[in-house]
N, C-alpha and C positions, 0 to 999 in steps of 0.2 A: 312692309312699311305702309303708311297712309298718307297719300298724298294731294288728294282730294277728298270733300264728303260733299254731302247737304241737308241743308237744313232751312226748313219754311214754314215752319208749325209758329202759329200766330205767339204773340207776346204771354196773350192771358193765361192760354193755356198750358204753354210753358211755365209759366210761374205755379201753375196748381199743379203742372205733375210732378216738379224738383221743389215743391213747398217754399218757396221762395217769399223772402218777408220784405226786400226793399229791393228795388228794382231801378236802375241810373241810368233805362233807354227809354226811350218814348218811340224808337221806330227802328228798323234795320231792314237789310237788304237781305231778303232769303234767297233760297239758289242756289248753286254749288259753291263752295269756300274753297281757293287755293291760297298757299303758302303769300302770303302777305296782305290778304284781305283780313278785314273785320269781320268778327261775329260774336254770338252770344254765349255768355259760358258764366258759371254760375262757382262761386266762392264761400268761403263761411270765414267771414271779418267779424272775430270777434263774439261768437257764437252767434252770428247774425246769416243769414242767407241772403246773400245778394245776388241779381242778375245785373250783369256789364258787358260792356263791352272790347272784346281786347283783339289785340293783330296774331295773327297766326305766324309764329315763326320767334322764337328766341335768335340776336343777335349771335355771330359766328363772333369769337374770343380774339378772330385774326380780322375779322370784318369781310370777309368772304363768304355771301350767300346766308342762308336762314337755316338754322335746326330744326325742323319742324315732327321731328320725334325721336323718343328717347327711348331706348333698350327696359324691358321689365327687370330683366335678370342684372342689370348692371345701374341703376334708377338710381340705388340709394346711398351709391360710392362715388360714383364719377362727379368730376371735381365742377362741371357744367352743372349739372342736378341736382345733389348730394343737399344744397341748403334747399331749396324749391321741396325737394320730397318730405322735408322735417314738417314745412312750416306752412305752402304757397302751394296744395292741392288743388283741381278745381275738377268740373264736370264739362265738357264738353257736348251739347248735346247735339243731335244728329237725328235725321230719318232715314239717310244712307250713306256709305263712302264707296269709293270706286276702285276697283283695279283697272290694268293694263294688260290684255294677255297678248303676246305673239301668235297670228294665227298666219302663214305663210310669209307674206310680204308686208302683212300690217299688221300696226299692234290694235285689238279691236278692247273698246271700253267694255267695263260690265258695272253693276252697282248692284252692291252687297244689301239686300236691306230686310226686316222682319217685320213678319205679319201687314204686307202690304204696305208697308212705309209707316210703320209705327215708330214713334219717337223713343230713341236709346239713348244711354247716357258711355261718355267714351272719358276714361282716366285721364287726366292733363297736370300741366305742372305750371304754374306763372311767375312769373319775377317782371319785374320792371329796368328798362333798359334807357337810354339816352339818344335823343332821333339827330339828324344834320343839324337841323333847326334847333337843337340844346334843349328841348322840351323833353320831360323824362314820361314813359308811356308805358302799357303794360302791355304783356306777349305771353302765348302760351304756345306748350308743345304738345302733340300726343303720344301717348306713351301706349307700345307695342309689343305683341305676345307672338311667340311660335303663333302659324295659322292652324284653324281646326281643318276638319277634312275638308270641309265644303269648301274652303278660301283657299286651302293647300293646292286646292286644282288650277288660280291665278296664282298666289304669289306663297313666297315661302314665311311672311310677315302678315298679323292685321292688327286694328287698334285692339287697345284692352277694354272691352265692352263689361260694363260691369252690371251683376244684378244688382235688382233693389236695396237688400242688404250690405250688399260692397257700396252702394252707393252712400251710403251714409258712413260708413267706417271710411272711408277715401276720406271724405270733405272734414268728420271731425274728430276722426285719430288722434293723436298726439306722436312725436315725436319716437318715445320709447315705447310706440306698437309697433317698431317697425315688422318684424316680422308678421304682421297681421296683417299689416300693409302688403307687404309683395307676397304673401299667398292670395289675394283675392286678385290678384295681376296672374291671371290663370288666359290660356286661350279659351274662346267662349262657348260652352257647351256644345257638343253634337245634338241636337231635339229640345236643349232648352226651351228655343221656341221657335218657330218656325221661320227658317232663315232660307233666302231665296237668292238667285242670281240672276242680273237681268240683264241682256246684251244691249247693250246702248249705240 
């Protein structure tokens, strides 16, 4: 699973490396994101690229707790996903996410990240949900692949990290690619590129 990431790479530059054409933040909080915090993630409304802002976490169906990610193998069926994956794609982006490992009596942090904190882009899904306060607000999840070797050694889960390619074909797919769609939902290359682990 991914239960943690972060992410701090300034606004501008984000927008020039996910080509982003309108942009609805003027600031954000970088740092690590957990499940109910805000952060930035990038959509295509309309053949348009946008950067926004959205809450981490899709509402639970029963109101118990947050989804905060959704199965590769199972993305395009499940009755929580199924419309989100047709239509409500987005990119999550990241400099690293975190595992947990047991090491004796504690479980010790690590963070997963490549070529010394270079900015990646992570598969998500959004939909808009209804807060206490009756305000309707938008949420994303991230969506997770078998891990590669290197993640297999923390955990048996990590996000779908996609290349440059998949990242365009995520955000502006249509519907009846699906299969196009969940074969780039791949766990992320072994040497792709240099992916490291860091005991936090």
């Amino acid at each position: 699973m991914c239960g943690r990431f972060r992410i701090n790479t300034e606004l501008g530059s984000l927008s020039r490396r996910f080509l982003v054409e309108e942009s609805e933040i003027d600031s954000y909080k970088g740092g690590e994101v957990a499940p109910s915090d805000l952060a930035p993630v990038i959509v295509n409304q309309e053949g348009t690229r946008k950067l926004v802002l959205m809450r981490w976490g899709f509402t639970h169906p029963g109101g118990k707790g947050l989804i905060i990610n959704a199965r590769s193998e199972t993305v395009d069926i499940k009755p929580m996903f199924r419309r989100a994956f047709q239509s409500k794609r987005c990119l999550i982006p990241a400099n690293g996410f975190f595992e947990w490992k047991q090491e004796g009596r504690a479980k010790i942090k690590h963070e997963i990240i490549f070529n010394e904190g270079q900015l990646f882009a992570m598969a998500g899904l959004y939909d808009f949900f209804v807060g206490e306060d009756g305000r309707r607000y938008p949420a994303f999840t991230i969506i997770t692949t078998p891990a590669n070797k290197l993640v297999a050694s923390l955990h048996h889960r990590m996000p779908a990290i996609l290349l440059p390619d998949g990242e365009q074909i995520w955000l502006e797919g249509v519907a009846g690619q699906a299969r196009l769609l969940k074969d780039i939902l791949q766990p992320y290359p072994d040497g792709e590129k240099t992916m490291a682990i860091l005991r936090r």
